[in-house]
C-alpha positions in Angstrom: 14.9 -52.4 -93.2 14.1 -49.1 -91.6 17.7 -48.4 -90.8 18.8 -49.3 -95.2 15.8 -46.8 -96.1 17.2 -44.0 -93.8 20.7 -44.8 -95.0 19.3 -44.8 -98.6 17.9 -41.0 -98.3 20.8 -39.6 -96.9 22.5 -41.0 -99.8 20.5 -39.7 -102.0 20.1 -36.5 -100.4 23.9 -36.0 -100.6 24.0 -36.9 -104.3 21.7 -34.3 -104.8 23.4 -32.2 -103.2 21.0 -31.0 -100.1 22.9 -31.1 -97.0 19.8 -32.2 -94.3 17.2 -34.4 -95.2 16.1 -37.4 -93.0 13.4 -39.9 -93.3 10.2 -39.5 -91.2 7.9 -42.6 -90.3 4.9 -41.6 -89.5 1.4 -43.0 -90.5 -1.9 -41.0 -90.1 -4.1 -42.9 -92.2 -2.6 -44.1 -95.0 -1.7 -47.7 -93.4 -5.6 -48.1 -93.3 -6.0 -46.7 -96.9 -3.2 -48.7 -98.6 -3.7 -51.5 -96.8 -7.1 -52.0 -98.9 -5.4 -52.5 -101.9 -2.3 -54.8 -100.3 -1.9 -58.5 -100.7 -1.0 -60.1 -97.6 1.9 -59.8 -95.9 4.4 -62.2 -94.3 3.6 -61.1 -91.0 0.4 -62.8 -91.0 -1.9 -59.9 -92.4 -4.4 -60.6 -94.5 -4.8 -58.7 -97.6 -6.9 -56.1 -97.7 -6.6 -55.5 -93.7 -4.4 -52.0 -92.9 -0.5 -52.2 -92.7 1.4 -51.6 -89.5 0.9 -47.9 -88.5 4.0 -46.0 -89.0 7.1 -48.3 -86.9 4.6 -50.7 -84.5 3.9 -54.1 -85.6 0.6 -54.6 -87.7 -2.1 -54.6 -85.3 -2.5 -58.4 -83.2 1.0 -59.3 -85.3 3.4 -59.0 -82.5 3.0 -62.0 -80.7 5.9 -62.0 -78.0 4.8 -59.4 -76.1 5.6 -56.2 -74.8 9.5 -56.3 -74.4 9.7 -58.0 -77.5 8.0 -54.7 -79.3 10.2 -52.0 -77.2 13.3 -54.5 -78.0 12.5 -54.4 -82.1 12.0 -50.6 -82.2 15.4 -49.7 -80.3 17.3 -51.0 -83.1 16.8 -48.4 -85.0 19.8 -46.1 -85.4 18.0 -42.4 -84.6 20.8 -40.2 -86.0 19.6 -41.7 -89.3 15.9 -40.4 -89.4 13.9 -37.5 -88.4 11.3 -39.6 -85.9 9.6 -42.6 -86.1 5.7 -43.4 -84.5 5.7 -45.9 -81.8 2.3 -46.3 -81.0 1.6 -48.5 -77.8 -1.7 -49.0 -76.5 -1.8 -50.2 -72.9 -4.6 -50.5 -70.1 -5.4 -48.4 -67.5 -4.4 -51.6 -64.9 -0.8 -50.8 -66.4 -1.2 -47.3 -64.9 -2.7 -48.2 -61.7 -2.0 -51.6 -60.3 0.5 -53.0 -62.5 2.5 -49.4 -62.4 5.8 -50.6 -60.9 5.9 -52.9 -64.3 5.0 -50.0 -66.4 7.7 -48.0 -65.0 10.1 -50.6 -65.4 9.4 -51.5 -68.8 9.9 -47.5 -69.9 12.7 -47.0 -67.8 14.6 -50.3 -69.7 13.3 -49.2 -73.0 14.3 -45.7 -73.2 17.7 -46.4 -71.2 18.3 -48.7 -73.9 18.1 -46.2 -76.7 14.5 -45.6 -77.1 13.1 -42.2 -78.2 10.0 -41.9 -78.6 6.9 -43.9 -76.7 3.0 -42.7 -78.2 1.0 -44.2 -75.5 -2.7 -44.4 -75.8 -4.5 -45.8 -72.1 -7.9 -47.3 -73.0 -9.6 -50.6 -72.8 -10.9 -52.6 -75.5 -14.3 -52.3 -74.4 -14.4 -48.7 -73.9 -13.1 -48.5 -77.8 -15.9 -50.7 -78.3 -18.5 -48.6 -76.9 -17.2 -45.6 -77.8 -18.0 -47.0 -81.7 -21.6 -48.0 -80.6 -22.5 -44.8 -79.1 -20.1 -42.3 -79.7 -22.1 -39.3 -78.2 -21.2 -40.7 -74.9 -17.7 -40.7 -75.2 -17.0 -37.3 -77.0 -13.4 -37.0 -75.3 -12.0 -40.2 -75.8 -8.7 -39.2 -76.8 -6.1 -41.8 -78.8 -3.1 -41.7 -80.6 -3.4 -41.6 -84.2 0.3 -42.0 -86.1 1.8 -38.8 -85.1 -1.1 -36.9 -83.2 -3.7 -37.4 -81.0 -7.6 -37.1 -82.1 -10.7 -37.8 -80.2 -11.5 -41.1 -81.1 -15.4 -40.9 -82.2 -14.6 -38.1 -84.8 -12.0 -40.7 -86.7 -13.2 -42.8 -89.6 -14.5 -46.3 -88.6 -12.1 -47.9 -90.7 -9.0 -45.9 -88.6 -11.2 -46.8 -85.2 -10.9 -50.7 -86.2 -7.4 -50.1 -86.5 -6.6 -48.6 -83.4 -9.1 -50.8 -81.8 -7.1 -53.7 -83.0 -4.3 -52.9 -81.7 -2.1 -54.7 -79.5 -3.4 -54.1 -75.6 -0.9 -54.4 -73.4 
């Protein structure tokens, strides 16, 4: 789908005749927003709950894991579009004792045509916390769609989202 929408713009673009003008994929709050108003979805979202941020899977939709994830999101042709957010969230285990995975798992994904990884390293719990008392975890930094923001100054509605999030 991604890949027909790209196609589409260039198309366009050419029809009307402006010579560079690529699709960007990039979702800073507005997958929280319109997901409000959205009826479900066939991915197993519920209506009302926020759409997938920007080119991940709708937060606790992708159910085969990891590879599964990095697999989908290097289909994408990237000489049709101008960037696309791949938000991953993983723990901090993934960075310290599980690290030789890690570095596997990046090393396949980008070798394989990947371009872009936003990686977020937190824990459930400290998202958690960070939501009960936020004035103890003033640098909590997370990615958004196509930044980074402390996490306690974000919306609550934009903290469930990124605290539902696949963990990896």
């Amino acid at each position: 789908m991604s890949n027909h929408v790209c196609k589409a713009a260039i198309a366009a673009a050419a029809k009307a005749g402006i010579r560079h003008y690529l699709v960007v994929n990039i979702s800073n709050l507005s997958n929280v927003v319109f997901g409000k108003t959205t009826a479900a979805s066939a991915d197993g979202r519920k209506a009302g709950y926020p759409l997938a941020n920007g080119n991940t899977p709708t937060a606790g939709m992708d159910k085969q894991g990891v590879t599964a994830f990095l697999n989908s999101i290097i289909k994408l042709d990237p000489a049709v579009h101008a960037g696309f957010v791949h938000n991953m969230k993983f723990s901090r285990q993934m960075f310290t004792t599980e690290r030789p995975k890690l570095e596997a798992l990046l090393d396949a994904y980008f070798k394989s045509g990947g371009t872009q990884a936003m990686i977020t390293v937190v824990d459930r719990g400290d998202l958690e916390k960070a939501m009960e008392e936020p004035e103890k975890y003033s640098n909590l930094i997370v990615r958004v769609g196509g930044f980074s923001a402390r996490f306690v100054e974000l919306s609550w509605d934009l903290q469930k989202d990124i605290l539902n999030r696949t963990l990896y």
